[in-house]
DOLUM-312240 format. One line per 3 residues: for each residue x, y, z of C-alpha. Coordinates in steps of 0.05 Angstrom, whole numbers, plus 32768, in hexadecimal, padded with zeros to 4 digits. Layout:
N
X/Y/Z ~ ...
***
This chain:
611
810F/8079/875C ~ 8151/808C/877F ~ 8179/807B/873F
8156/80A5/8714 ~ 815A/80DD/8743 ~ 81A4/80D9/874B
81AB/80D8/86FD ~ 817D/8114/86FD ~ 81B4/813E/8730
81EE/8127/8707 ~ 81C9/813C/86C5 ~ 81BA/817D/86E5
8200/818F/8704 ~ 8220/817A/86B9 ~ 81FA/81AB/869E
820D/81EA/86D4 ~ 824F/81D5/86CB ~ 8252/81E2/867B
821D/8224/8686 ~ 8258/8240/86B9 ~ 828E/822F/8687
8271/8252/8653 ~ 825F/8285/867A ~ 82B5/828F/868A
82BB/828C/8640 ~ 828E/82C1/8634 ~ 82B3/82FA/8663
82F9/82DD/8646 ~ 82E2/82F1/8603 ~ 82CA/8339/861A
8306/8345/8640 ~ 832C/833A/8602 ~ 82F9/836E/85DA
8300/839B/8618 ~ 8350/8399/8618 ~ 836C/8390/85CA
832D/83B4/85A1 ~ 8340/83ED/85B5 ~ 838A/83E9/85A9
8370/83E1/855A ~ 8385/841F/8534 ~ 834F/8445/8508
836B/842A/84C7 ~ 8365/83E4/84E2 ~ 8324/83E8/84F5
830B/8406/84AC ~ 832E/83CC/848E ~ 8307/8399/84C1
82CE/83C5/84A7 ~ 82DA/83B8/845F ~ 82EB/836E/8466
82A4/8369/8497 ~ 8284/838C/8459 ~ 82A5/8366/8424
8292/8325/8443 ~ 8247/8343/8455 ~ 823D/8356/8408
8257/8312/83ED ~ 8228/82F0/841C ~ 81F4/8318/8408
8203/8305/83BD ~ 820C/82C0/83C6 ~ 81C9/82BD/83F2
81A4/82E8/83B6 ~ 81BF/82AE/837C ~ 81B0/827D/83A5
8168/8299/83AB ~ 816C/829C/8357 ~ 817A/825D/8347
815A/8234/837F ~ 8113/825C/8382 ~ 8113/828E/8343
812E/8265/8307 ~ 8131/821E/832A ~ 80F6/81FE/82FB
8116/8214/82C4 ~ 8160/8204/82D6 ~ 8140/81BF/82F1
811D/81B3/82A3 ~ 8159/81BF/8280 ~ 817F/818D/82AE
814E/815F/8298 ~ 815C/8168/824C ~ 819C/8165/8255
819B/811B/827D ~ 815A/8109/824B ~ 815F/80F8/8203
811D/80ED/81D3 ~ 8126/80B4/81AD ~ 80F6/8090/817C
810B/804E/816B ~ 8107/8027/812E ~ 80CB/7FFC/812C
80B6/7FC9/80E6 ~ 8085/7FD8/80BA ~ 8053/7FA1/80BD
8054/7F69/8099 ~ 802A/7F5A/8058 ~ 8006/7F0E/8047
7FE2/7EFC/800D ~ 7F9E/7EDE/8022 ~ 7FC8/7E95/8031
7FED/7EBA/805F ~ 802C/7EBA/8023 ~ 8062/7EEF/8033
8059/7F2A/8004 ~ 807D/7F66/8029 ~ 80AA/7F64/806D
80E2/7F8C/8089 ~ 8120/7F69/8092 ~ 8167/7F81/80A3
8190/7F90/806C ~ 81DF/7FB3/8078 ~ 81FF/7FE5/8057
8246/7FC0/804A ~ 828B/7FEF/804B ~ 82D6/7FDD/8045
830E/800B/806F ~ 8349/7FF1/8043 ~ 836F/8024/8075
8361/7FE6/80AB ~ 8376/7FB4/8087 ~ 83A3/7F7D/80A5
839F/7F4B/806D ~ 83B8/7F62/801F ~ 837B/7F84/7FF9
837E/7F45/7FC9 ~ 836A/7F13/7FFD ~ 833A/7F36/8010
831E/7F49/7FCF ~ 831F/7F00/7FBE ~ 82FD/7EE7/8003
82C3/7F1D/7FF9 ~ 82B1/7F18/7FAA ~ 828B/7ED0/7FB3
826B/7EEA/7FEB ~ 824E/7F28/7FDF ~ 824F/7F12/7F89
8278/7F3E/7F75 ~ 82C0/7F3F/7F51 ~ 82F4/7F35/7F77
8322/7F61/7F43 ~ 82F2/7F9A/7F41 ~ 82F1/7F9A/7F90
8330/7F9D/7F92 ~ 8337/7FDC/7F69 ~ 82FD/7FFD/7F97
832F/7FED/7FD3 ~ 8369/8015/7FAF ~ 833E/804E/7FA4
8331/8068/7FF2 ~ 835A/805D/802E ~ 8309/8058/8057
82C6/805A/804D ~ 82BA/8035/800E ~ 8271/8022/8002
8277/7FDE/7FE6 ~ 8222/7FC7/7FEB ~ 81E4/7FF1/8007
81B5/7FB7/800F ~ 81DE/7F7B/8024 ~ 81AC/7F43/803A
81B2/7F28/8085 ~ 81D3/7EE7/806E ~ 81FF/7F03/8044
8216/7F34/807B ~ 8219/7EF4/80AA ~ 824F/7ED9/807B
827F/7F1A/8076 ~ 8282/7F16/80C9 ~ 8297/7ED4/80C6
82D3/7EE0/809E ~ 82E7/7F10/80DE ~ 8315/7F40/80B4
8325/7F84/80C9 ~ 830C/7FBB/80A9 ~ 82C8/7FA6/809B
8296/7FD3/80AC ~ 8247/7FBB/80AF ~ 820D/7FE6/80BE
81CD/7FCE/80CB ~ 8193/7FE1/80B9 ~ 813F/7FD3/80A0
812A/7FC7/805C ~ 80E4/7FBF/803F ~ 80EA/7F77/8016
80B9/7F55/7FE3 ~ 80CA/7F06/7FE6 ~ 809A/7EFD/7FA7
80C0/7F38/7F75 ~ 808D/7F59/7F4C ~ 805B/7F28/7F55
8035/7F5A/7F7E ~ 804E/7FA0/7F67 ~ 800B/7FBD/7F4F
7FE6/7FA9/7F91 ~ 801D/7FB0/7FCB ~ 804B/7FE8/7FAA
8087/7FFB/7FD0 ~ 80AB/801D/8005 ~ 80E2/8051/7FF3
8122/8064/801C ~ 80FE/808F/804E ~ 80D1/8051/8062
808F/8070/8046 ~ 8061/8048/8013 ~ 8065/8067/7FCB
802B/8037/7FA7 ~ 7FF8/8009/7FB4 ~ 7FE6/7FED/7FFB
802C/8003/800D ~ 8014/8048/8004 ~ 7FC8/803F/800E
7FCB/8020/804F ~ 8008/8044/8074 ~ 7FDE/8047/80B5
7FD1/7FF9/80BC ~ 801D/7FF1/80A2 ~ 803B/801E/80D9
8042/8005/811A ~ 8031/803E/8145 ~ 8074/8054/8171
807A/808B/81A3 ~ 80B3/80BB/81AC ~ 80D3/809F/81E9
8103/80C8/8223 ~ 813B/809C/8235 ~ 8172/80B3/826C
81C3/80B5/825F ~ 8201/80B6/827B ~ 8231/80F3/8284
824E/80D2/8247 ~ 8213/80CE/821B ~ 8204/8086/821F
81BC/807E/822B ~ 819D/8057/826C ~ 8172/801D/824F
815E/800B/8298 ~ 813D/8044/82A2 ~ 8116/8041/825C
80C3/8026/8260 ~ 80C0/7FDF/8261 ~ 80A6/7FBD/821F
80B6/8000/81F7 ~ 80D0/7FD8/81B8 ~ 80A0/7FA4/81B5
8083/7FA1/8174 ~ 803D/7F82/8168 ~ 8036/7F3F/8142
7FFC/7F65/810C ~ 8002/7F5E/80C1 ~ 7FDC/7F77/808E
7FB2/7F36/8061 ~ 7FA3/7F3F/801E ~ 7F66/7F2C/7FF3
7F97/7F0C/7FC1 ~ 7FB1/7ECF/7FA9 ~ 7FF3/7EC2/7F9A
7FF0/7E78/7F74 ~ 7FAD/7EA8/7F46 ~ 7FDD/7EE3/7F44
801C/7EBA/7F27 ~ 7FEF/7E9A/7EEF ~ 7FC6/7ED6/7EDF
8010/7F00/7EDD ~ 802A/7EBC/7EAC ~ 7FF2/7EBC/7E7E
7FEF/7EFB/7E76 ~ 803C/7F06/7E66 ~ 8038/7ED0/7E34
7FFC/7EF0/7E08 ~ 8021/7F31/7E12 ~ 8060/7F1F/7DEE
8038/7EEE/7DC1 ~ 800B/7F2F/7D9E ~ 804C/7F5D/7DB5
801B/7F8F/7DE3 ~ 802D/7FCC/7DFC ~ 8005/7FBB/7E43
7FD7/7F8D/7E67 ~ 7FAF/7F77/7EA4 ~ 7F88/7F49/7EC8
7F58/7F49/7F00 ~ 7F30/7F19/7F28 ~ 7EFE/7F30/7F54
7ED4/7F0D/7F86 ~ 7E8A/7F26/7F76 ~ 7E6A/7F14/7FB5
7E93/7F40/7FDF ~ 7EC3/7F6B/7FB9 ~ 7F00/7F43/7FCE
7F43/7F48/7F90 ~ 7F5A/7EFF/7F83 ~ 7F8D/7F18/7F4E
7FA9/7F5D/7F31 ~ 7FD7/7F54/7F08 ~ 7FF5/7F8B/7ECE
8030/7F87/7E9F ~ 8061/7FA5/7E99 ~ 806F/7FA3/7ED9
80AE/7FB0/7F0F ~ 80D9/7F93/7F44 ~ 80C9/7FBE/7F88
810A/7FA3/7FA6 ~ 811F/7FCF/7F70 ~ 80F5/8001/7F5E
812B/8034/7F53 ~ 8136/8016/7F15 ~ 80F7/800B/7F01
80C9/8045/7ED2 ~ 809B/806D/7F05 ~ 8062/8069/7ED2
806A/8024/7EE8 ~ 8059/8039/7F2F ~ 800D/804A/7F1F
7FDA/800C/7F1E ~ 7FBA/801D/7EDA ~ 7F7E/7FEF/7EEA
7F77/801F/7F20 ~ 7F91/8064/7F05 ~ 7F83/805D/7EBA
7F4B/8066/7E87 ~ 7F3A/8042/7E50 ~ 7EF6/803B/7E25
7EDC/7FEE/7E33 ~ 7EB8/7FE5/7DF5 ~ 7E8C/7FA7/7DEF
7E9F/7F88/7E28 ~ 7E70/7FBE/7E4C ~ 7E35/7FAF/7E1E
7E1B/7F7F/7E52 ~ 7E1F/7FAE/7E85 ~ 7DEE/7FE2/7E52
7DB9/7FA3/7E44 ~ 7DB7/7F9D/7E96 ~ 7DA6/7FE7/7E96
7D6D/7FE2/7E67 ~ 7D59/7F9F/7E7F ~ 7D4F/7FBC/7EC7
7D34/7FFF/7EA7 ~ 7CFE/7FD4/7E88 ~ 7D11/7FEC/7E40
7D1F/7FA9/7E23 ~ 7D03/7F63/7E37 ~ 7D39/7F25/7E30
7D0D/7F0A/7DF4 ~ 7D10/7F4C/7DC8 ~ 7D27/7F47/7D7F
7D50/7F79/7D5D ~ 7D5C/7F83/7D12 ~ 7DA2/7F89/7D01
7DB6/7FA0/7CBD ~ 7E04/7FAB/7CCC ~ 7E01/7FF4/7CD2
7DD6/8026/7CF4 ~ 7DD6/8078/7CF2 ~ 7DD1/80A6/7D24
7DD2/80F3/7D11 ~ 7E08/8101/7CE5 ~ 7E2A/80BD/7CF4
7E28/807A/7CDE ~ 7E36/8039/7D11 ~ 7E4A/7FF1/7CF8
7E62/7FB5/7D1A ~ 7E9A/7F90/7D13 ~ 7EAD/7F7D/7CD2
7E76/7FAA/7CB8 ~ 7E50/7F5E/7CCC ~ 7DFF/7F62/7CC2
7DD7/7F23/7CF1 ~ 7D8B/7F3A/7CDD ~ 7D54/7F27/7D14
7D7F/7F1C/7D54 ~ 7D73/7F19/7DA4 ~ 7D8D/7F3B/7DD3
7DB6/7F08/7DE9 ~ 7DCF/7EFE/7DA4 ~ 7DE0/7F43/7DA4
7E0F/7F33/7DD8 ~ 7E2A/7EED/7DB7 ~ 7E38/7F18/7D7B
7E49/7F55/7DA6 ~ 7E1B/7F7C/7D73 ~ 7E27/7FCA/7D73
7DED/7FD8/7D4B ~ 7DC0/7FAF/7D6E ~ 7DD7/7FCE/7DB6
7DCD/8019/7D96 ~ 7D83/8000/7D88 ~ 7D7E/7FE0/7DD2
7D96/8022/7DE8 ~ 7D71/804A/7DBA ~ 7D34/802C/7DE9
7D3D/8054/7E26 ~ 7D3E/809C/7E31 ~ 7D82/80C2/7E25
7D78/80DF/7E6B ~ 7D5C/809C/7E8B ~ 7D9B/8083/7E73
7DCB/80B9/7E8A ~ 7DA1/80AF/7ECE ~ 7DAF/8061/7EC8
7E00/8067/7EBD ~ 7E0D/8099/7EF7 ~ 7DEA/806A/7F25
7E12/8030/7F0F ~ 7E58/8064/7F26 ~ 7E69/808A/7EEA
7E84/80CA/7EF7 ~ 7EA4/80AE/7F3B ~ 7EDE/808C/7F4B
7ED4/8045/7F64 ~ 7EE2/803A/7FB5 ~ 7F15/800A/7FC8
7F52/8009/7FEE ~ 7F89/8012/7FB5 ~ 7FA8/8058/7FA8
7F9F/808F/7F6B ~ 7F5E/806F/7F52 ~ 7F3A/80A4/7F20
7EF0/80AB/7F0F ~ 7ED2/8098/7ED0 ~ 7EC3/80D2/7E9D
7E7C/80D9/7E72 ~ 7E69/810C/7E4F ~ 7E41/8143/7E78
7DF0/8135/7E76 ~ 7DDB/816F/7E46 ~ 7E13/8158/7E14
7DFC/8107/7E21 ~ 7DB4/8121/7E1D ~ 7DB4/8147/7DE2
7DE2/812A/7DC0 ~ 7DBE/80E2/7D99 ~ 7E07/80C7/7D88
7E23/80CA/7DD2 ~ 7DEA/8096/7DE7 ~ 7DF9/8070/7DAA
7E4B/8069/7DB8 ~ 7E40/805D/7DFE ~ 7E11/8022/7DE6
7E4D/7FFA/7DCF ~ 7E7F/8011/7E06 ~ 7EA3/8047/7DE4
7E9F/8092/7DEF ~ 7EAE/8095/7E3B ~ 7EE2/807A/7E62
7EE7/804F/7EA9 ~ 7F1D/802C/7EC6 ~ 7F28/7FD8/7EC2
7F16/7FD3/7F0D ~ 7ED2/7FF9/7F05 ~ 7EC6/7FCB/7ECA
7ED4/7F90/7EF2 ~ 7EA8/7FB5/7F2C ~ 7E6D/7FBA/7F00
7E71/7F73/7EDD ~ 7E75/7F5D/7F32 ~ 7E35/7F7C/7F2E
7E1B/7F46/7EF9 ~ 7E38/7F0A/7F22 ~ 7E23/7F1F/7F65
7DD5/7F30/7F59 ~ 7DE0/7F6E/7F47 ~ 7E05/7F91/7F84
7E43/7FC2/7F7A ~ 7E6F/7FAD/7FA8 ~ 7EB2/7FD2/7FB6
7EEA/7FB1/7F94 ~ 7F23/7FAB/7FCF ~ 7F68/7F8A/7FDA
7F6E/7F8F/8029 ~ 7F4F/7F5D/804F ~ 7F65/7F74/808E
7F92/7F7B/80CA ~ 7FA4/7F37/80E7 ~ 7FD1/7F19/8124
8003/7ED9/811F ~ 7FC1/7EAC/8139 ~ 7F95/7EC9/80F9
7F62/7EEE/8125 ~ 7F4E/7F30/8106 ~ 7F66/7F70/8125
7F4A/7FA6/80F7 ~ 7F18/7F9B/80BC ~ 7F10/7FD1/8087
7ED1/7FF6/8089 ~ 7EB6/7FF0/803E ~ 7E76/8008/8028
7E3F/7FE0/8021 ~ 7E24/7FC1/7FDA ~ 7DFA/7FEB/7FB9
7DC2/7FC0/7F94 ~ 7DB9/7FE1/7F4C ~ 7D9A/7FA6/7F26
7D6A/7F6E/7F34 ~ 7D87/7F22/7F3C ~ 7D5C/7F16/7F12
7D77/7F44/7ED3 ~ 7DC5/7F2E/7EE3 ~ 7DAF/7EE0/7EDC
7D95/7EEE/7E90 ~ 7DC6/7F1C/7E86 ~ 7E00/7EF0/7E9F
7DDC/7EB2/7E79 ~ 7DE7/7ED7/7E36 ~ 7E27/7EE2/7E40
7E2E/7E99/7E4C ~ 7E21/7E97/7E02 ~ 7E57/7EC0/7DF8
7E8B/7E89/7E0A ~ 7E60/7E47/7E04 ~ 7E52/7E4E/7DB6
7E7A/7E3D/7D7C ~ 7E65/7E7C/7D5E ~ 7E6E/7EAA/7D9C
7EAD/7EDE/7D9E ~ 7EC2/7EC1/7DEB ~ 7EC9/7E72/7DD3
7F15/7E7B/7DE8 ~ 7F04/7E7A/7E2B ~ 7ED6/7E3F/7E2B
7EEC/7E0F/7E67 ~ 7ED4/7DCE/7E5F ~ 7E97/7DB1/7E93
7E97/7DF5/7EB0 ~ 7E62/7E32/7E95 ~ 7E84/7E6A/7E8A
7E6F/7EAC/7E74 ~ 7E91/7EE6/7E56 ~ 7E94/7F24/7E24
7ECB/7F34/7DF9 ~ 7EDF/7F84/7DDF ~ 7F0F/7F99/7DB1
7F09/7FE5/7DC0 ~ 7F20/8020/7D8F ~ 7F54/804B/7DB6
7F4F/8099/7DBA ~ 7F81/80C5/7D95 ~ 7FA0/8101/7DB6
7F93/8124/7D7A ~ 7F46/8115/7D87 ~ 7F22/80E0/7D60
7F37/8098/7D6B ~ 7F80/8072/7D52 ~ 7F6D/8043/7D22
7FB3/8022/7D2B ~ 7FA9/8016/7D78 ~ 7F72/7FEF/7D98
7F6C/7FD1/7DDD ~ 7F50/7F8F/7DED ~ 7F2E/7F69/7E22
7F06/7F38/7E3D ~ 7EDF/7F2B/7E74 ~ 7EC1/7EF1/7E8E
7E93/7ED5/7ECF ~ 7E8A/7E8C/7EEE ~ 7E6D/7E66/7EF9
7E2D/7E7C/7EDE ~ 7DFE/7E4A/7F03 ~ 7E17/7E6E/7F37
7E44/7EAF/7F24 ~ 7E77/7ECD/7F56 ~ 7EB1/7ED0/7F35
7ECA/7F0E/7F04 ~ 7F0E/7F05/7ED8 ~ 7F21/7F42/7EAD
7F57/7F38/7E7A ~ 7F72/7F7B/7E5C ~ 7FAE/7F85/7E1B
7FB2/7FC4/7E07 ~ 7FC8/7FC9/7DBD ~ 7FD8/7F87/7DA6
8001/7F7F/7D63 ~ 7FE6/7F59/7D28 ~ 7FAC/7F4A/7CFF
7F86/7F19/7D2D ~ 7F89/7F3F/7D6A ~ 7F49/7F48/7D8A
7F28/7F42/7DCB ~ 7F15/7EF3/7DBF ~ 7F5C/7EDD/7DA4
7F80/7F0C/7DD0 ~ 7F5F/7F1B/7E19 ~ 7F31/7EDA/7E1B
7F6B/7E9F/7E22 ~ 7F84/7ECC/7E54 ~ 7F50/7EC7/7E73
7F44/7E7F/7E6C ~ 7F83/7E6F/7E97 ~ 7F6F/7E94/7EC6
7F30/7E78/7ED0 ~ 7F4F/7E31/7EC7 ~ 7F7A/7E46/7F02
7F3B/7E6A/7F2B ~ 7F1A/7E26/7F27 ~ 7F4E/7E01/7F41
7F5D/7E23/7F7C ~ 7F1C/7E39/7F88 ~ 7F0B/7DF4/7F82
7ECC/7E05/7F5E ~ 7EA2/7DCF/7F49 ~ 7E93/7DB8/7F01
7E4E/7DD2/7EE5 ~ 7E42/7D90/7EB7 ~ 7E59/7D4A/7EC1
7E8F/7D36/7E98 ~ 7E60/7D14/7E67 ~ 7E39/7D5A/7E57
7E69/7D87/7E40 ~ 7E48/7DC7/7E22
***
């Protein structure tokens, strides 16, 4: 206790002492005022004054702009600090991959670099260099050498150079090589795929088929990010969000085949140059669920290169053109009066060879007369006097009713781009009008595209359901679990199994007989049934070309059990034997031969009953 008292007293005299010498200070400093202010003239006091004031006012100011920019325009001043340490960036993120439906490459970004040569830079003669880069980069050493005289910098020598390539010129280490990378959309397979998968142009958006039609799945999503920089510009990665350029492992799967597409794109070149066509297609379609196995058109392009390419190339014409089918949509009409109840399957029709309606006369082929035939006959011989007379048995507006239920007058749903609808005549001019009904009969008179042909003949395989023809089977990851699956319609059921089994059993006829128009595509062991057409073309002077003529064939197997569709299409095919069974069905037939093999569909009759 009596140590802490005594440092209390010493505490306490401390602080008199300091109060009592402050206290001196204090009347030193008045004395002073008291003795020398008032030995200050008048004029040296208004200049004190001024300098007082001067130094009051500036105060004042500073204290007012402090006020300004710390309370009144702080947020503002503290926003545009921000920008100025901020910088938005969005960075460069793949387009996703494309497979076929084995998981085959179709379409991937890969780096490709944009090669120039500073000659300026050069520490090695132009020759050498010329002559080190030329087998590289195939090009001529002599001409690159005159491209290096020409500038001093800057001299664009390749705009796509591949990563390999690229990977070579940096391994000769010479100065004055200048590499930029960058992305590129590439297609491993060439024009294999063109109609379905399109292509993507220099601003990285799709300009045809999937490419185009399914930007959203192609695009990985990527957000505009704010990254911080330096004083001199360079930005902060460590400060960026972690995982920002991650890309996901998603590509988009096809519904298509690439060992179906290569032989359907073969045979169909072949018969091309063979009957020296203008054009041609072929589709296979999956009846029981919509599902493309094969598009393939000619002529067709290189979308590595589709700058060089024709843009009228650019349009799927399966997709985006008309055409009148001709017979092979006369088993399509004998569904329609089958399920209408018009017709039985037993009926018998007289045919003399020729038939009027109105004003106009109607013969078949070859001006040909077959007497007392069936309907399935009708088909065998594809008849167009005996489908006038099945027509003939329904109601014009029944009818009408009939083929805008089935989709015409719509354009078919599926996931490729620029599809059109089909065109038919308006009702009151179908109704009232006996030779519309008639033309329509035998396939001519309207027009539809190849896939809503194939669409409706899916209808005959599948049981009668119109399914929607698609080439996307959806959004999967690296382990082949499904991410996103298109949301398609669901079949609509327009016929009764039972009509598509006798209507799909004629048509077996069709092919199977020695006297049918299809017996090109007759596959051994395996029933196969079909329809050929060899279709007049319309004129653009009105009328129809009787120089030009478009044929086709389609076929479905197998028909104990039908599923699969295969249209073959050549549109105007030269000489005197071109028609839809000599042209379109051994198309066809490959195809098919193909189809079964990797399908690894099974053989209808042993190999000692061949039909």
């Amino acid at each position: 206790m009596q140590k802490s008292s005594t440092k209390i007293k010493k505490r306490n005299l401390i602080a008199k002492e300091f109060i009592e010498k402050q206290r001196f200070n204090l009347r030193k400093l008045r004395i002073f005022f008291d003795s020398e202010v008032p030995k200050l003239t008048a004029n040296m006091k208004t200049r004190l004054f001024l300098v007082w004031g001067l130094l009051t006012v500036s105060g004042l100011g500073l204290a007012i702009n402090l006020y300004n920019l710390q309370i009144v325009r702080g947020p503002e001043l503290r926003k545009r600090a921000r920008n100025q340490q901020m910088v938005a960036i969005r960075p460069f993120i793949p387009r996703r991959p494309v497979l076929d439906r084995n998981s085959q490459m179709v379409a991937i970004d890969r780096p490709t670099y944009t090669f120039y040569v500073h000659p300026k830079l050069f520490t090695k003669s132009r020759k050498d260099i010329a002559q080190k880069l030329a087998p590289i980069i195939n090009q001529d050493a002599g001409e690159l050498e005159n491209k290096f005289e020409k500038k001093r910098s800057g001299i664009l020598i390749a705009a796509n150079l591949p990563e390999e390539i690229a990977d070579q010129v940096k391994a000769l280490r010479l100065n004055g090589l200048d590499l930029t990378k960058k992305y590129a959309r590439f297609y491993p397979q060439q024009n294999l795929f063109s109609e379905v998968v399109g292509y993507v142009n220099l601003d990285r958006r799709g300009q045809a088929g999937v490419e185009y039609s399914q930007e959203k799945l192609l695009e990985r999503s990527s957000k505009t990010l704010r990254i911080s920089r330096k004083g001199n510009g360079l930005l902060m990665p460590d400060r960026a969000p972690q995982g920002f350029l991650n890309a996901d492992d998603l590509r988009v799967q096809l519904t298509v085949d690439s060992r179906l597409q290569r032989s359907a794109r073969t045979a169909l070149g072949a018969q091309m140059k063979k009957f020296k066509a203008k054009r041609g297609a072929v589709i296979v379609m999956d009846a029981w669920n919509g599902s493309i196995l094969a598009m393939a058109s000619q002529p067709t392009y290189n979308p590595n290169q589709y700058s060089k390419a024709d843009i009228s190339l650019f349009r799927n014409w399966t997709v985006a053109d008309l055409y009148e089918p001709g017979s092979t949509f006369k088993p399509i009409n004998v569904a329609i009066a089958l399920e209408a109840g018009a017709i039985q399957g037993d009926d018998i029709f007289n045919d003399s060879g020729a038939i009027r309606v109105g004003k106009h006369s109607i013969g078949n082929a070859g001006q040909k007369s077959y007497g007392d035939i069936t309907v399935g006959e009708i088909i065998k011989h594809s008849s167009n006097v005996g489908m006038v007379k099945i027509i003939q048995k329904l109601n014009a507006s029944t009818y009408f009713g009939w083929l805008e239920r089935i989709g015409f007058g719509q354009t078919v749903e599926t996931d490729l781009p620029f599809a059109v609808a089909s065109r038919l005549k308006s009702q009151e001019e179908f109704i009232h009008s006996p030779i519309e009904p008639a033309t329509t009969s035998f396939g001519q008179g309207f027009s539809i595209t190849p896939l809503q042909l194939v669409q409706m003949h899916g209808a005959l395989a599948n049981g009668g359901k119109l399914v929607t023809p698609h080439v996307v089977k959806g959004l999967f990851d690296s382990k082949g679990q499904m991410h996103d699956a298109p949301n398609r319609p669901k079949p609509r059921q327009i016929f009764s199994p039972v009509t598509t089994q006798k209507v799909v059993e004629m048509m077996e006829t069709v092919v199977s007989d020695a006297d049918g128009t299809g017996k090109a595509a007759r596959i051994p062991r395996y029933r196969v049934a079909g329809k050929t057409g060899t279709a007049q073309k319309a004129s653009k002077s009105g009328g129809y070309d009787s120089d030009a003529k478009i044929t086709s064939f389609v076929g479905i197997l197998p028909v104990e059990l039908p599923r699969y569709v295969v249209l073959a299409i050549v549109d105007e095919p030269q000489g005197a034997n071109a028609y839809g069974g000599t042209v379109a069905a051994p198309i066809a037939k490959s195809v098919m031969e193909a189809l079964v093999s990797l399908e690894k569909i099974p053989p209808s009759q042993p190999a000692n009953q061949e039909r």
